[in-house]
ZARO-734703 format. One record per residue (C-alpha): y, x, z; residue number from 0; residue in one letter. Coordinates in Angstrom, 3 decimals. Example, Ala and Ser with C-alpha at 12.3 -4.5 7.8 and 13.67 -1.06 7.14 Angstrom:
! residues 2
-4.500, 12.300, 7.800, 0, a
-1.060, 13.670, 7.140, 1, s
This chain:
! residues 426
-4.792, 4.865, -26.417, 0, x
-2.039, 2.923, -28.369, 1, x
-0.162, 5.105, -31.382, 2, x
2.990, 4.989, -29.539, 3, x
1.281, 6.754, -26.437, 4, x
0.257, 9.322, -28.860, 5, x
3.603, 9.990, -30.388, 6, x
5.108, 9.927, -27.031, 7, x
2.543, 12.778, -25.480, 8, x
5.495, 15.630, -26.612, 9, x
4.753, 15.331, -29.636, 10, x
1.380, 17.920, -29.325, 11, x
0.171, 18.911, -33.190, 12, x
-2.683, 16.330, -33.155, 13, x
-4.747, 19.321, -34.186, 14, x
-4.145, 21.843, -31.892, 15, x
-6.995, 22.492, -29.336, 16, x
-6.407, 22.640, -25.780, 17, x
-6.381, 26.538, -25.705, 18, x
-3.673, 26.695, -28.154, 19, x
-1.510, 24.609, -27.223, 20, x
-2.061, 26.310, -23.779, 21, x
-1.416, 29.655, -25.495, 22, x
2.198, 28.060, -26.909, 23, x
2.956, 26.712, -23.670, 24, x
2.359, 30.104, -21.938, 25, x
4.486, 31.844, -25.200, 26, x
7.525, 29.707, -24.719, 27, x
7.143, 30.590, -20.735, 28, x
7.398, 34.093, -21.437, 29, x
9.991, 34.284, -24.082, 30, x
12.133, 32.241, -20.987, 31, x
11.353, 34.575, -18.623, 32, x
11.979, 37.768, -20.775, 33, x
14.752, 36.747, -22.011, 34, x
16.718, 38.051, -18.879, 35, x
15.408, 41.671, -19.284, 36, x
17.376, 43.360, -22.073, 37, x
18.660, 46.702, -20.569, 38, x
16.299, 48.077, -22.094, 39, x
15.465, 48.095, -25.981, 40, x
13.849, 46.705, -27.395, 41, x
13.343, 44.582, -24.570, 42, x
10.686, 42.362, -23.314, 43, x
12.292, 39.779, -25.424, 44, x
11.760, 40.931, -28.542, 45, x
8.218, 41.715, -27.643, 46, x
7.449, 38.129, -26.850, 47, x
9.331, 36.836, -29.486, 48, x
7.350, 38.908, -31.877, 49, x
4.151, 37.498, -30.233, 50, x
5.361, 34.040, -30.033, 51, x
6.356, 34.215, -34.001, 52, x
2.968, 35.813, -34.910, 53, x
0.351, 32.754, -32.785, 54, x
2.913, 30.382, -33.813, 55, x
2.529, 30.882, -37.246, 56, x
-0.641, 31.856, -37.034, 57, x
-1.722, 28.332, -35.356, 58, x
0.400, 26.072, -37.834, 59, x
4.026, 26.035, -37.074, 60, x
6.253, 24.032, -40.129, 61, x
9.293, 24.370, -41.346, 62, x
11.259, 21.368, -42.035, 63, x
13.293, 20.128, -44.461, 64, x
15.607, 18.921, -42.073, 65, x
16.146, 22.497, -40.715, 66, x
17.878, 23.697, -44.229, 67, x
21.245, 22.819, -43.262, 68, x
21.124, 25.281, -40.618, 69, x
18.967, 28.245, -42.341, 70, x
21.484, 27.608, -45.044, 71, x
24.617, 28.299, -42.882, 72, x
22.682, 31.008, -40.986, 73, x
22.077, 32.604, -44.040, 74, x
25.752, 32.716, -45.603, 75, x
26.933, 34.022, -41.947, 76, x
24.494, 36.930, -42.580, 77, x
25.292, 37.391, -46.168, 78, x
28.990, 37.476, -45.367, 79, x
28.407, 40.614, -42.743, 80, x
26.016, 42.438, -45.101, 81, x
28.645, 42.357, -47.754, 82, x
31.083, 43.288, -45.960, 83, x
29.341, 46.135, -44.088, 84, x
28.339, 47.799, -47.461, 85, x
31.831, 49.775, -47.368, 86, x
31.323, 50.855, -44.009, 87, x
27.102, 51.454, -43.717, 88, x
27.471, 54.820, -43.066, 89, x
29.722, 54.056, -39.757, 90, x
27.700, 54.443, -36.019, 91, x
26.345, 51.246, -35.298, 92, x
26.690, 49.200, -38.398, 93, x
23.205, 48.835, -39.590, 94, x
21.561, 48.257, -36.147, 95, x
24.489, 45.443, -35.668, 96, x
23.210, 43.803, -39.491, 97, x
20.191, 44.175, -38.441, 98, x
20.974, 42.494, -34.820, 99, x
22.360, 39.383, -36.608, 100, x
19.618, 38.767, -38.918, 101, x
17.074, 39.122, -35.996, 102, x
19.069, 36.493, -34.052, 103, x
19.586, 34.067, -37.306, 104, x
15.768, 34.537, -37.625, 105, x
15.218, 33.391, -33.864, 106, x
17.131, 30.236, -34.066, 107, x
15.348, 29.021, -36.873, 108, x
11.844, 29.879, -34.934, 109, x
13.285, 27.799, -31.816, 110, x
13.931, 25.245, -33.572, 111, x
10.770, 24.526, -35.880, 112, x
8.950, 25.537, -31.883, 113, x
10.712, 22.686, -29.703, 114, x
10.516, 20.472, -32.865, 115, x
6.909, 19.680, -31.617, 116, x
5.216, 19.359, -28.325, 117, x
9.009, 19.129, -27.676, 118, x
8.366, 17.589, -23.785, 119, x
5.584, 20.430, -22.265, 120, x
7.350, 23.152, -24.638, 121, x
11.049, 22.406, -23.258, 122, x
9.593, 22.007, -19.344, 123, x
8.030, 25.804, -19.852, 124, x
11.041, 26.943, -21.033, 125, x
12.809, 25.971, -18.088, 126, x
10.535, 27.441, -16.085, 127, x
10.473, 30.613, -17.701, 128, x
14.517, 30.393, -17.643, 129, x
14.498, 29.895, -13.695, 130, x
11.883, 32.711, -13.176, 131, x
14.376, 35.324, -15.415, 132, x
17.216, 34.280, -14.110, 133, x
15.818, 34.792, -10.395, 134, x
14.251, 38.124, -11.060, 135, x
18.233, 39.151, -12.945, 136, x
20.033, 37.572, -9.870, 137, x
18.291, 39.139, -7.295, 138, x
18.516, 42.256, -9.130, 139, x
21.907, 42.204, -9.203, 140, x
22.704, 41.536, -5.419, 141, x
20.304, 44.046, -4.623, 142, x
22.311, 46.514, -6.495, 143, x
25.718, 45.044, -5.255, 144, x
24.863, 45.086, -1.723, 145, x
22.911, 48.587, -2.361, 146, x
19.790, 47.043, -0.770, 147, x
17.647, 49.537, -3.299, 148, x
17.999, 53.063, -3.546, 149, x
19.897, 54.175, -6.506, 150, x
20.178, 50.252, -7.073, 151, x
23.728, 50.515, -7.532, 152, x
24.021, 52.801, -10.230, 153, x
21.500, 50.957, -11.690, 154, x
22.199, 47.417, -11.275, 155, x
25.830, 47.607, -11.151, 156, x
28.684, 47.956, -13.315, 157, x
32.620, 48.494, -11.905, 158, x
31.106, 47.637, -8.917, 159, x
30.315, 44.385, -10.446, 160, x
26.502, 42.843, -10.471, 161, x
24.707, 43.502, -13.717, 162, x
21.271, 42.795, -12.600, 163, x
18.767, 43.059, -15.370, 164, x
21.953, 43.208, -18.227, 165, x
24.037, 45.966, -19.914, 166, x
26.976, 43.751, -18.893, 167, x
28.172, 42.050, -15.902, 168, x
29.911, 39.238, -17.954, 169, x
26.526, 38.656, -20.193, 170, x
24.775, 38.489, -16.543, 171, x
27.059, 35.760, -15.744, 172, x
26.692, 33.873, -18.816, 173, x
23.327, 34.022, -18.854, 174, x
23.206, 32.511, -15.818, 175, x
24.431, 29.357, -16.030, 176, x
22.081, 27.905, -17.775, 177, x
19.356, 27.904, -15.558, 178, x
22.040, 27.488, -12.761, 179, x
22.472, 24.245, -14.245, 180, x
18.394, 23.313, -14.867, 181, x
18.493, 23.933, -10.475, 182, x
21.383, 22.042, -9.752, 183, x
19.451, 19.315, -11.813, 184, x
16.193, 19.269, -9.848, 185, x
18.754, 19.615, -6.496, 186, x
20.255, 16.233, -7.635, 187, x
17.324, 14.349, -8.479, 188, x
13.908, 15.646, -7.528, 189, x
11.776, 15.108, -4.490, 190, x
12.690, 16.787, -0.973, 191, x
10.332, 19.763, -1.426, 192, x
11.015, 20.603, -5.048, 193, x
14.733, 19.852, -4.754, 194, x
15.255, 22.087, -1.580, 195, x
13.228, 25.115, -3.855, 196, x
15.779, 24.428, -6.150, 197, x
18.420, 24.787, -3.171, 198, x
17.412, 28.133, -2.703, 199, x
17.481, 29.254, -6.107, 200, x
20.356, 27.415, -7.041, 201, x
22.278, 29.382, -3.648, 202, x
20.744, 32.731, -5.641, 203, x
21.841, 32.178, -8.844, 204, x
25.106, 31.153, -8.206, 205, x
25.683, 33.997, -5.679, 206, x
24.838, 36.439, -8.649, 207, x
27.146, 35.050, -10.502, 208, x
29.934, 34.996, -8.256, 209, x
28.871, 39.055, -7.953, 210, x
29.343, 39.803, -11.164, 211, x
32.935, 38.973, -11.081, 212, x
32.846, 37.190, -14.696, 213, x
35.915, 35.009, -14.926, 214, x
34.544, 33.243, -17.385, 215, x
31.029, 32.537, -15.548, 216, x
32.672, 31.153, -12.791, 217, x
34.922, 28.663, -15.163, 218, x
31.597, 27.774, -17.110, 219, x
29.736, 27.117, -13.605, 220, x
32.276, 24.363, -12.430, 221, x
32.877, 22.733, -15.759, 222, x
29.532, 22.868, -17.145, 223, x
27.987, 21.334, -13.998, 224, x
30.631, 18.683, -13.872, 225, x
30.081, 17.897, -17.568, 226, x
25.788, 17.809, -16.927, 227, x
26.676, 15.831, -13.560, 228, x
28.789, 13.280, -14.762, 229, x
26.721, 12.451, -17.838, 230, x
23.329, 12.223, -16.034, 231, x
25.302, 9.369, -13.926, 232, x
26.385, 8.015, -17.436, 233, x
23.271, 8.186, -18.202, 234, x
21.022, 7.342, -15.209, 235, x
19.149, 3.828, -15.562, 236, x
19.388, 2.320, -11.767, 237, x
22.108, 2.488, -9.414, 238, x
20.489, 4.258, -6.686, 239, x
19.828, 7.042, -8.560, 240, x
23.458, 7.521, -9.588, 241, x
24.258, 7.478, -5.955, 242, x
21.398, 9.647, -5.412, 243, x
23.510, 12.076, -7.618, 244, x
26.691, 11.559, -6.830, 245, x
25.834, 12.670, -3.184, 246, x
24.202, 15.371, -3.812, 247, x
26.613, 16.817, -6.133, 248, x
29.084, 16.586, -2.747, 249, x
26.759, 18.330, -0.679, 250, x
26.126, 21.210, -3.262, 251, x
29.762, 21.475, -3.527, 252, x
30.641, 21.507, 0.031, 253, x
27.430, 23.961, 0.426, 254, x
28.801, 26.111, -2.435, 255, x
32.212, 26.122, -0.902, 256, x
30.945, 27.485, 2.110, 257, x
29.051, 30.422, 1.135, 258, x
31.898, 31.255, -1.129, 259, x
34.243, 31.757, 2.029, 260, x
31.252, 33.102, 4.169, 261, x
31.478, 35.928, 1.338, 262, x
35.138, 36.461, 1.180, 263, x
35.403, 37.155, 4.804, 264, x
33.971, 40.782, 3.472, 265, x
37.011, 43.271, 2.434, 266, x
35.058, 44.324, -0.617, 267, x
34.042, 41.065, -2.164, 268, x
37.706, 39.619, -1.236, 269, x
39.162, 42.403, -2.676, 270, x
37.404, 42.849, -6.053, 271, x
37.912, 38.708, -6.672, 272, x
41.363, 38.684, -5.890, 273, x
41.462, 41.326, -8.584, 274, x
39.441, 39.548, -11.224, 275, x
40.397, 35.998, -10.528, 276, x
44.259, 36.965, -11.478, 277, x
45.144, 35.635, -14.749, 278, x
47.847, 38.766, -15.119, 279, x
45.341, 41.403, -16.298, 280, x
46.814, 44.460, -18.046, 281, x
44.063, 43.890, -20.875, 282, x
45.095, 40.323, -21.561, 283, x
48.222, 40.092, -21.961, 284, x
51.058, 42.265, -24.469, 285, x
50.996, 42.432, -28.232, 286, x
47.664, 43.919, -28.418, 287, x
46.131, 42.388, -25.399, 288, x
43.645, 39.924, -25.791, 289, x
45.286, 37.149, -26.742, 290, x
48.060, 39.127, -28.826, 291, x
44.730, 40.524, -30.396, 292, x
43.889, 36.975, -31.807, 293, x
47.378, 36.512, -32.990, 294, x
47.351, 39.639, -35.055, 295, x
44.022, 40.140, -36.185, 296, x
44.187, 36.270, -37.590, 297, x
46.874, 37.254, -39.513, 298, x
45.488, 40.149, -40.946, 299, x
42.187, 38.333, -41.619, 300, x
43.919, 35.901, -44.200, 301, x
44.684, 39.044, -46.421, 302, x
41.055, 40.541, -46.702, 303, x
38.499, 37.816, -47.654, 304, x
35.986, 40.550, -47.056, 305, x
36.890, 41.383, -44.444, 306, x
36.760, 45.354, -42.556, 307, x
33.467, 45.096, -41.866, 308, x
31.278, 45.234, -38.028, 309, x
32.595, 46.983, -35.400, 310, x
35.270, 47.995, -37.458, 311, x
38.597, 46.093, -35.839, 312, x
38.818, 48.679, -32.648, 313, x
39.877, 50.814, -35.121, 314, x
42.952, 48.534, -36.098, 315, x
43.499, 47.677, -32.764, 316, x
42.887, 49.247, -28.818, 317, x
39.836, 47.135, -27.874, 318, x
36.992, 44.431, -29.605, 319, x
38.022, 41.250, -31.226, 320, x
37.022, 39.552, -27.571, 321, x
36.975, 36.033, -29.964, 322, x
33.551, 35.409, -32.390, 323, x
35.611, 33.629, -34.588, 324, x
37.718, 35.789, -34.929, 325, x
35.586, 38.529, -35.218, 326, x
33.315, 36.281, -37.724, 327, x
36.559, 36.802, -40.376, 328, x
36.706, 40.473, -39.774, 329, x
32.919, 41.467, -39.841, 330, x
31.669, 39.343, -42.499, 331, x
35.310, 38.191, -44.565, 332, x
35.881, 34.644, -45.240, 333, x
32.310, 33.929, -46.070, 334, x
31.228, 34.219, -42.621, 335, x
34.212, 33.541, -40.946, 336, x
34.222, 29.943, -42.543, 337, x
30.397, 29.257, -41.703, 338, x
29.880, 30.416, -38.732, 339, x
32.455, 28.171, -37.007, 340, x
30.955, 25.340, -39.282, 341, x
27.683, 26.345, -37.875, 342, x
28.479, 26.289, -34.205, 343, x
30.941, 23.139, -34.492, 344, x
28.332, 20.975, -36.523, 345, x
26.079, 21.708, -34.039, 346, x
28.591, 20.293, -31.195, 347, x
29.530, 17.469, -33.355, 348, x
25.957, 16.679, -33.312, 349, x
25.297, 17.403, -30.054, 350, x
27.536, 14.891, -28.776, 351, x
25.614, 12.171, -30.725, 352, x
22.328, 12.792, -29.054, 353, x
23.414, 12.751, -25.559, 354, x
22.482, 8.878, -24.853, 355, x
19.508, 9.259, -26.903, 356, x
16.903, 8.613, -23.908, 357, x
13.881, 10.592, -25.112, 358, x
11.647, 11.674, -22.203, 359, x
13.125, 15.439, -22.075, 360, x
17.372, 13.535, -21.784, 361, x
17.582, 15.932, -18.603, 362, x
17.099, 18.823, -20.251, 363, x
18.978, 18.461, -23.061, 364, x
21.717, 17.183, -20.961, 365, x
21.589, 20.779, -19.180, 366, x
21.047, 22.863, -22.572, 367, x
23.518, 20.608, -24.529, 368, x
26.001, 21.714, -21.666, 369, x
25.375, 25.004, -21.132, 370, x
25.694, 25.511, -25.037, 371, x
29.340, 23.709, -24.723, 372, x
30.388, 26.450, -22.107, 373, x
29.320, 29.489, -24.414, 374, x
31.013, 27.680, -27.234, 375, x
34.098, 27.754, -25.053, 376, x
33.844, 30.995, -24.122, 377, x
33.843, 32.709, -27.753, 378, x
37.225, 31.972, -27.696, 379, x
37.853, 35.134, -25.136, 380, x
35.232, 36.922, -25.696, 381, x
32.367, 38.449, -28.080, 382, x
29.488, 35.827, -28.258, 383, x
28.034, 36.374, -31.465, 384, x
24.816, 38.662, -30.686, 385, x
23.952, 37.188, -27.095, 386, x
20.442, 36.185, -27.265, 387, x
20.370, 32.945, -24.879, 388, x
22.924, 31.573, -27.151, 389, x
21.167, 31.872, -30.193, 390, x
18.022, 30.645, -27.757, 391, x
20.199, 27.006, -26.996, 392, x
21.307, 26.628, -31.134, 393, x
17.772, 27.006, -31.961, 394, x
16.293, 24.513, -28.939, 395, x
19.132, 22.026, -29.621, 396, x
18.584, 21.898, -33.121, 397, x
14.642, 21.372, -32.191, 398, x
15.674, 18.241, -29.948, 399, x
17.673, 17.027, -32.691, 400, x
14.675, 16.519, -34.983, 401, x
12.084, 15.690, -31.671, 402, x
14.504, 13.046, -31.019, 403, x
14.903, 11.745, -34.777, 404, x
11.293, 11.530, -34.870, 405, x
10.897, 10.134, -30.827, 406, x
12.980, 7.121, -32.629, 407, x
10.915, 6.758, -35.682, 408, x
7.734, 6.615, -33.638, 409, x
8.933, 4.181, -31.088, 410, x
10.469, 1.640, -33.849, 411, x
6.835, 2.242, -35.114, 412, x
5.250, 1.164, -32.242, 413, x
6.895, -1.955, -31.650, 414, x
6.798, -3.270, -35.046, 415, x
3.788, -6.473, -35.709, 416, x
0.852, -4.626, -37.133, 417, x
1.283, -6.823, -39.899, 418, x
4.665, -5.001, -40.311, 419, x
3.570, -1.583, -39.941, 420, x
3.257, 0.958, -42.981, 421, x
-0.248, 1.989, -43.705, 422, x
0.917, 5.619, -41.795, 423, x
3.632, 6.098, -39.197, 424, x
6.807, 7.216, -40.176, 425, x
């Protein structure tokens, strides 16, 4: 086998055996899958995290140089809340919430040093794992909105909104786009068989999130999937295939479009949307609604470069910062409030630069890169900053930026003369 078949085979640790790189695979699968269980704590997630961090480790996982830029900003983000929580420890909540953000910081930098290598099988079990959660959270949800369990919707409901497997309808909906957008994919471009399986779970997902009544999901849905759709075209290396997509899109829309009116034909559903799809909610608008909210709490952040500390602004004001930019000033002062935009905007920047890169796994980063963008967006309305799939997509992007850096360096490798080569690859 030629070197550049080698490097091209995911990247696997050329010293890995079989059953351990079977036992990563498998890891990855269930940190995917758990990661939609979390109303309950700790939740499966940070049980398979745990395990995933102790047999990585364990089996050779490396840090990076090349990671330090972002374990350096992750690190002043945290700094800047601990500093500022010092004045306010003692206050319900705060240490669990330090603690919460150091346990996230400390999950990127694992995702990213795991989809770094073996970057290919590691990122397909991920998906998987994604899919399988999200089905198992969807499902949940409609059973509890359409009270198809008993005691289901007490349980798996929220203001009569689908919650599924989540505390929160609107995380449920978030959540869900991602692997919304990994079905859609297959739907577009995969075989008959597989792409109809993706149908149906693509039909499920998407229902769930048109249950939980998130505003914000439903935005994210249609402009994430346009943004995925229109660069895999961009992107797609014959013409048939850009057809292939282009029609299928259609049909998913006109599919879509359909079983949203099939659904508003019932009083409840058509009732409940017409409520939440009005943009003249009590909570958003007036001086201390949302967006009056932003306004004043910016202001006040310029005067405290400390900041008040977590979970401190209700006090100030009637509700939650509902902005993690915002509330990145006023939990950790200007030390965090400066970095952690950095943080999440480098990324993007980044991002952006990597999306023509064609490495074998330009699907799925197409689809993570995307789904990232929409949760990006959405901290602008809304608290962001300790939901665990979007620490998950900082850590995995950051991991395909290095795969990819190094998917380069081995392929300029392989086609140099061997008289050419260095005595090692790159």
């Amino acid at each position: 086998m030629s070197y550049a078949a080698t490097a091209g085979n995911s990247f696997a640790p050329a010293t890995a055996a079989p059953g351990v790189l079977a036992l990563q695979r498998a890891l990855v699968w269930l940190v995917g899958a758990s990661i939609a269980i979390v109303f309950i704590e700790p939740s499966p997630y940070e049980l398979a995290t745990l395990a995933a961090t102790v047999v990585f480790f364990a089996t050779g996982l490396r840090m990076r140089l090349v990671f330090m830029p972002l374990l350096l900003l992750l690190f002043l983000v945290n700094v800047g809340y601990t500093i500022s929580s010092v004045a306010v420890f003692d206050r319900p909540n705060v240490p669990n919430w330090i603690a919460t953000s150091w346990y996230m910081a400390v999950t990127v930098v694992l995702f990213a040093m795991i989809i770094s290598e073996d970057t290919t099988a590691r990122l397909d079990m991920l998906r998987r794992g994604l899919i399988v959660g999200a089905m198992i959270a969807s499902l949940a949800g409609i059973a509890g909105y359409f009270n198809l369990v008993p005691g289901g919707r007490d349980l798996l409901t929220l203001y009569d909104r689908a919650r599924g497997t989540f505390k929160d309808p609107n995380v449920l909906g978030a959540f869900l786009i991602l692997p919304a957008l990994f079905a859609l994919q297959s739907v577009v471009s995969d075989k008959f068989g597989k792409a109809l399986r993706s149908g149906v779970a693509f039909g499920v997902i998407s229902l769930a999130i048109l249950l939980s009544f998130s505003r914000a999901a439903w935005g994210q849905l249609i402009v994430t999937a346009g943004f995925m759709l229109a660069m895999m075209v961009l992107t797609s290396r014959s013409q048939a295939q850009r057809s292939r997509i282009i029609v299928m899109a259609l049909v998913a829309v006109v599919v879509a479009a359909t079983l949203v009116a099939v659904l508003l034909s019932l009083d409840s559903v058509a009732q409940l949307f017409k409520q939440r799809a009005s943009f003249d909610q009590s909570y958003d608008t007036g001086r201390f609604g949302r967006f009056g909210r932003h306004v004043l709490g910016a202001e006040m952040a310029l005067g405290l470069p400390l900041g008040i500390g977590p979970l401190q602004f209700n006090r100030f004001f009637p509700e939650d910062t509902h902005n993690s930019y915002l509330n990145a000033f006023m939990s950790g002062g200007w030390l965090s409030g400066v970095c952690y935009p950095a943080l999440v905007f480098v990324t993007v920047w980044t991002g952006f630069r990597y999306t023509f890169v064609r490495v074998p796994w330009q699907p799925t980063y197409l689809a993570i890169f995307a789904a990232f963008l929409g949760t990006v967006g959405e901290s602008f309305i809304i608290d962001t900053d300790h939901w665990r799939h979007f620490w998950m997509m900082l850590g995995v992007i950051w991991g395909m930026f290095v795969a990819a850096e190094r998917w380069k360096a081995d392929s300029n490798f392989a086609l140099m003369t061997p008289e050419r080569r260095p005595a090692s690859p790159p």
